[in-house]
N, C-alpha and C positions, 0 to 999 in steps of 0.2 A: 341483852342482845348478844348473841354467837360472836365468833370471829368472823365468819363470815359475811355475817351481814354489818360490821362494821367495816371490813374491808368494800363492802357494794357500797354504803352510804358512802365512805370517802373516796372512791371511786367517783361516784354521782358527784361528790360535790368539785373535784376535780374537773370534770367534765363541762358543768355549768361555767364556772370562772377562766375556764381556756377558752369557750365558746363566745362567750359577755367582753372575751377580751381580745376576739381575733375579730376584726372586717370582715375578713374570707367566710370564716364559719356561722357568722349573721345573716351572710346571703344563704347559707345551704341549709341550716337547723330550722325543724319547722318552726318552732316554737321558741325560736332564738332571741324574735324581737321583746318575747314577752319575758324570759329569762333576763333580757337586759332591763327592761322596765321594774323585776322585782327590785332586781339588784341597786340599779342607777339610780333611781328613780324614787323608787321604794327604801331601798336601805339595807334590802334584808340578805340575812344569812344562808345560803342551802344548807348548810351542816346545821343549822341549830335548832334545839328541839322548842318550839314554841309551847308556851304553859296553857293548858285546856281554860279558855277562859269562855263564858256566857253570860246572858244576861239575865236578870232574876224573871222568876213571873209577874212582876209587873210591870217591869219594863219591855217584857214580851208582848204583855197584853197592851201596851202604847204602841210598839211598833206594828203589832197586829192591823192594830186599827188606823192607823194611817196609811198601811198599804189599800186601805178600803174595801172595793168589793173586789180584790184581785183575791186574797183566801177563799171568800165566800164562791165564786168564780169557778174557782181551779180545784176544789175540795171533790168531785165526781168525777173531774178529770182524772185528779190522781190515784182516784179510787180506781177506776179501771185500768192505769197503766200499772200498777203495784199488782193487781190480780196474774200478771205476767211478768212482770222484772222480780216480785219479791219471790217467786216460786223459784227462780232462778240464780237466788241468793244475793241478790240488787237491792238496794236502799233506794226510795226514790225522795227528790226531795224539792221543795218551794223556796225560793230566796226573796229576798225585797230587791230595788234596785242597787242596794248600797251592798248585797252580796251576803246581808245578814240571813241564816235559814229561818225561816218562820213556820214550817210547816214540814210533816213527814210521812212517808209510809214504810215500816220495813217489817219482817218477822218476827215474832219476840224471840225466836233464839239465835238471827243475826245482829239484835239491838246493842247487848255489849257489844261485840267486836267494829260496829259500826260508830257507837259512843267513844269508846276507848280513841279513834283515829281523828274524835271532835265531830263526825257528819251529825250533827244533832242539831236538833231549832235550838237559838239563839245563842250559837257559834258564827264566825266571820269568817266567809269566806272570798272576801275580797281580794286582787291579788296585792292591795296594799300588804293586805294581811298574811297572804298563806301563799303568795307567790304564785305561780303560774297554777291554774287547779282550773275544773271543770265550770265551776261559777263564775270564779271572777274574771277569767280569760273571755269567757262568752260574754262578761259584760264589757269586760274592755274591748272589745273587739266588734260587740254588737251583732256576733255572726255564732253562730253553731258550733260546737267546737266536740274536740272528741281527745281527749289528754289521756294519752295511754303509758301506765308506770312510769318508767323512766323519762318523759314525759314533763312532770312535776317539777318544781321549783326547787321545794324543799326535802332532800333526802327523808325525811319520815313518810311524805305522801308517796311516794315511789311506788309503795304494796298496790295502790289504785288503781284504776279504770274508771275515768271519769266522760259522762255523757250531756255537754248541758245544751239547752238553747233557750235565746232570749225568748223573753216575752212582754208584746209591744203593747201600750197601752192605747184609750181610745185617741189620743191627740198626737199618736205613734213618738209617743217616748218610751224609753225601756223602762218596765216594769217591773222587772224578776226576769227570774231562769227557772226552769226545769232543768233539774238535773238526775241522772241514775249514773250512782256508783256501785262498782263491784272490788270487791277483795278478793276475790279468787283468781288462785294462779293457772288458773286451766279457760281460764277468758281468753279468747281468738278475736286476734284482729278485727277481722270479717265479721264474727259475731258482733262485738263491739257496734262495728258500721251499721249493723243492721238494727242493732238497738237503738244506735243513736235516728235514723230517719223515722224510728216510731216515737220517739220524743222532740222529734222536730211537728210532728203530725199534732201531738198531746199540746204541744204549747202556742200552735195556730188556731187550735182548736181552744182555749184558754183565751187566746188574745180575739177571737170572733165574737164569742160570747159574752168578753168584757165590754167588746165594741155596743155590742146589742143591748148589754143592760144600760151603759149609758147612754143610748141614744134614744130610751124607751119611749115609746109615740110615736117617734119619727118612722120614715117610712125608708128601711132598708135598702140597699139596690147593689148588687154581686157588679161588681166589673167585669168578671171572668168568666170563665165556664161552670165554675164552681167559686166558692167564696175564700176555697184558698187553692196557691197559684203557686208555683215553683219561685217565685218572685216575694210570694208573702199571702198573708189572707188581704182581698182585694173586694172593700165592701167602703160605698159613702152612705152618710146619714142625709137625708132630705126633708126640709121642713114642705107644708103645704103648698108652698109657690114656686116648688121645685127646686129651691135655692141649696146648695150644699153646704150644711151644716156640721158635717166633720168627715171624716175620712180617713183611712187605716196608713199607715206607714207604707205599706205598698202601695196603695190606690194612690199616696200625693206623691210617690217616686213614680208609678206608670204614667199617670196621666199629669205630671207637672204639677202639680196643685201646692201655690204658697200658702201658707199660714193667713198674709192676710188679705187670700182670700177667702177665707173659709168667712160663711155666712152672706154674702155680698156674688155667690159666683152660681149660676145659670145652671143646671146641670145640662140642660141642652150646648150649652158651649163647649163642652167634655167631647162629646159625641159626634158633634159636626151636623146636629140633625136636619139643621135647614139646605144642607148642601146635597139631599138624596134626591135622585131623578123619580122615582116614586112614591108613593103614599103607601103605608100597611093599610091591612083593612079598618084597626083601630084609630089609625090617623087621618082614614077618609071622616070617619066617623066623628070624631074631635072637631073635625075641620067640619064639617055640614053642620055640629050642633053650634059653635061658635060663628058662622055664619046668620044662623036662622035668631039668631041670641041678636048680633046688631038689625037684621032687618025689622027686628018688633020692636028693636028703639029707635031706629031712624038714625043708624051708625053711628049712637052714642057708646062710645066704648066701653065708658065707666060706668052705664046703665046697661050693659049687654056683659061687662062681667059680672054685676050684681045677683043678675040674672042667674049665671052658672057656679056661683058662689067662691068665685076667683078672684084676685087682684088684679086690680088694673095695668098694672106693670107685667104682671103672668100672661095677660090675655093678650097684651103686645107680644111679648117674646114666645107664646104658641103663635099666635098668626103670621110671625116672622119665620119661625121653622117650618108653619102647613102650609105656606106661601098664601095667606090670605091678606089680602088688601084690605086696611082700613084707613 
């Protein structure tokens, strides 16, 4: 290490333990709360060099497989974000929720220099671990994060540019992170920003997909305009009786939705649909076939949903929304 750059690391690490130690400068530092959390909280050092530690290949291959089908998932994803961040000298990379990397994409001739700094699968980058950083900040926080140099917890991550955001799973727990790091000193702010909302794009798109494969059969339904939302990807699972059988981390933040009621809740109760002054032309249609269904049983309900291959509890709660009397 130059003098130089031992004079910037003690610099930095000066910096960190004035900030973790004033009030004042808690409220003004972005990234203050989480400077204090390594420190307080955590334990840890900004000056110190932490030892390159990972886990073997088979302990990889355990952790692998307990993150389940979030690898298998996100493996095309990160294929197309790397066709772009790695051109541009970026590592991209897959965590677990515990901040362990499980997964990579970089160039073979940025792989040392990204080794060398630990961004490698089955490194920790938790901020128990490594202090404020692109992973475990995004996991502590739950939110998108974008940790530029100085930035960092620990005076060795400084050289970085870190880009991560979570990624929610089907039952909208965190799952992992995407993240893109850069070593290069000629990365712009601006630039930075702009990478980071294409990896916010790359991890909603990871987390919709996850939704989809776990909900396979079930019958999809977008809340939004699209299925993802400035709020989050915005998508419930529906079994055949329309009941709502799961739902994305933003679909139970937009539309309230507790836990338990997942399975037990109407999706017409989401929507308000019995409170519309008109019918679509698919709901006049609904409503005349479930009409003509009880007149051939003589307004037997549970033999006029039999008829339409519904539950008897579904055929109440449509003819409660298309105002049909029974």
């Amino acid at each position: 290490m130059t003098s130089h750059n031992r004079n910037a690391a003690r610099n930095h690490v000066e910096i960190v333990r004035s900030v973790v130690a004033s009030s004042a400068a808690l409220g003004r530092a972005g990234f203050a709360a989480s400077w204090r959390r390594s420190m307080i909280h955590h334990k840890l050092d900004p000056g110190q060099h932490r030892p390159l530690e990972r886990l073997s290949q088979p302990e990889m291959r355990v952790r692998r497989e307990e993150s389940g089908l979030l690898v298998q998932i996100a493996a095309p994803v990160l294929d197309r974000l790397a066709r772009a961040a790695c051109d541009a000298g970026c590592s991209v990379l897959l965590s677990d929720a515990d901040g362990l990397v499980l997964d990579e994409r970089v160039r073979d001739g940025d792989r040392g220099h990204f080794h060398a700094s630990n961004l490698v699968p089955g490194s920790d980058w938790s901020e128990g671990a490594e202090g404020t950083n692109g992973i475990g900040t995004c996991l502590a926080e739950g939110r998108p994060v974008v940790v530029w140099r100085d930035q960092h917890f620990r005076s060795t991550n400084t050289g970085l540019t870190c880009m991560g955001a979570p990624v929610f799973g089907a039952s909208g727990e965190l799952a992992g992170v995407i993240d893109v790091s850069s070593a290069r000193a000629d990365m712009t702010e601006g630039y930075a920003r702009l990478v980071a909302l294409t990896v916010q794009d790359a991890a909603q798109r990871i987390e919709a997909d996850l939704f989809r494969a776990s909900y396979e059969g079930a019958r999809i339904l977008s809340t939004g305009a699209g299925e993802s939302a400035p709020q989050g990807v915005m998508l419930l699972a529906l079994d055949r009786d329309d009941l709502v059988i799961g739902a994305t981390r933003a679909a139970r933040r937009h539309l309230g939705i507790e836990e338990n009621q997942i399975g037990r809740l109407p999706a017409n109760d989401l929507f308000d649909l019995g409170r519309r002054e008109t019918l679509s032309g698919l709901d006049e249609a609904q409503r005349a076939a479930m009409a003509r269904a009880l007149a051939r049983n003589g307004g037997n309900v549970s033999a006029a949903a039999r008829d339409l291959g519904i539950g008897r509890a579904t055929f109440y709660r449509k003819a409660k929304a298309l105002g049909l009397e029974v």
